[in-house]
N, C-alpha and C positions, 0 to 999 in steps of 0.2 A: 928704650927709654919709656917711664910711663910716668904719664902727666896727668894732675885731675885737678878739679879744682878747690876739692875737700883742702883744708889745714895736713889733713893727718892720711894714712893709706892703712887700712883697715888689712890686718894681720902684720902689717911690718914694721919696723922699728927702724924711727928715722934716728941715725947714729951721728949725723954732721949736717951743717949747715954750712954750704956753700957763698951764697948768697943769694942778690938777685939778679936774674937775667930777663932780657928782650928778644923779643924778634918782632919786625918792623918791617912792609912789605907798604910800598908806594905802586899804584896800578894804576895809568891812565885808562879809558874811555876813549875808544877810537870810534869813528864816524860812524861808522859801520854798525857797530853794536849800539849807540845815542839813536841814531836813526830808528832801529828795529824797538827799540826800547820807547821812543815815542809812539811808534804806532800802534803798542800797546796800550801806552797813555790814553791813546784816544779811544780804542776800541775795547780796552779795560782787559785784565787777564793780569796773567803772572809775567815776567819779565826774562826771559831764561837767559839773554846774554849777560844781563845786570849779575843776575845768579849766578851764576858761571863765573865770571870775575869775581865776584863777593868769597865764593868757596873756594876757587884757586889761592885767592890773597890769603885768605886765613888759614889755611891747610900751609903754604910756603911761611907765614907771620909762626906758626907753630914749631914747622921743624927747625925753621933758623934758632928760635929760642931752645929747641931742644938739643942742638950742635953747640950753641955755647954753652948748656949747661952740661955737656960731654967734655968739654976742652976746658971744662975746670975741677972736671974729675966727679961729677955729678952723676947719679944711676936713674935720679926720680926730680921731677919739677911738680911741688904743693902751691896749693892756694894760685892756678893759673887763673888769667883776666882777659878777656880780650878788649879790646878797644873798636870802634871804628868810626874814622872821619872824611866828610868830605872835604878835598881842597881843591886847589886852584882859582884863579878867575873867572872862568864859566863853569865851578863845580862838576869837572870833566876829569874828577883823579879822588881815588879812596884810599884812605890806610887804615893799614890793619897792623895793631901791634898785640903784641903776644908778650904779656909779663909773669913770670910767678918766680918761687923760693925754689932755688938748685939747693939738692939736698942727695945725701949717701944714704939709701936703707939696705935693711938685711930685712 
């Protein structure tokens, strides 16, 4: 499946329009990595368990959106978007959603 986030895919010829499809991936933040992630906070640097969760969730937000747009008879997803939010009540959970246009090229 090839996904970009161009309108168009440069040499191919988008022949149908599918529609549009998601993929949505909720991740909590367990103690364990909030912890390690703080004492970065404090000691300043990069984050790598935050990282880690952030690139798991979108990497799984993507292929979900690329399995539905297989199961509606889709070869290519144009114009992808990503999203990402933090939620919960102590902002201990991210999503990541993955949108663009399921489409048939040659």
């Amino acid at each position: 499946m090839l996904s970009t986030t161009t309108p168009t895919i440069e040499g191919k010829e988008i022949i149908e329009y599918k529609g549009i499809v998601f993929g949505e991936v909720i991740s909590g933040i367990d103690f364990i990595k909030d912890f390690a992630a703080g004492l970065t906070n404090f000691f300043g640097g990069r984050s790598k368990s935050y990282e880690g969760e952030l690139i798991q969730a979108r990497e799984n937000a993507i292929m979900e959106m690329e399995e539905r747009a297989a199961r509606i008879g889709a070869n290519a997803v144009v114009g992808v978007d990503i999203d990402y939010e933090v939620l919960g009540q102590s902002n201990d959970m991210i999503m990541v959603t993955a949108s663009g246009t399921a489409v048939v090229i040659r």
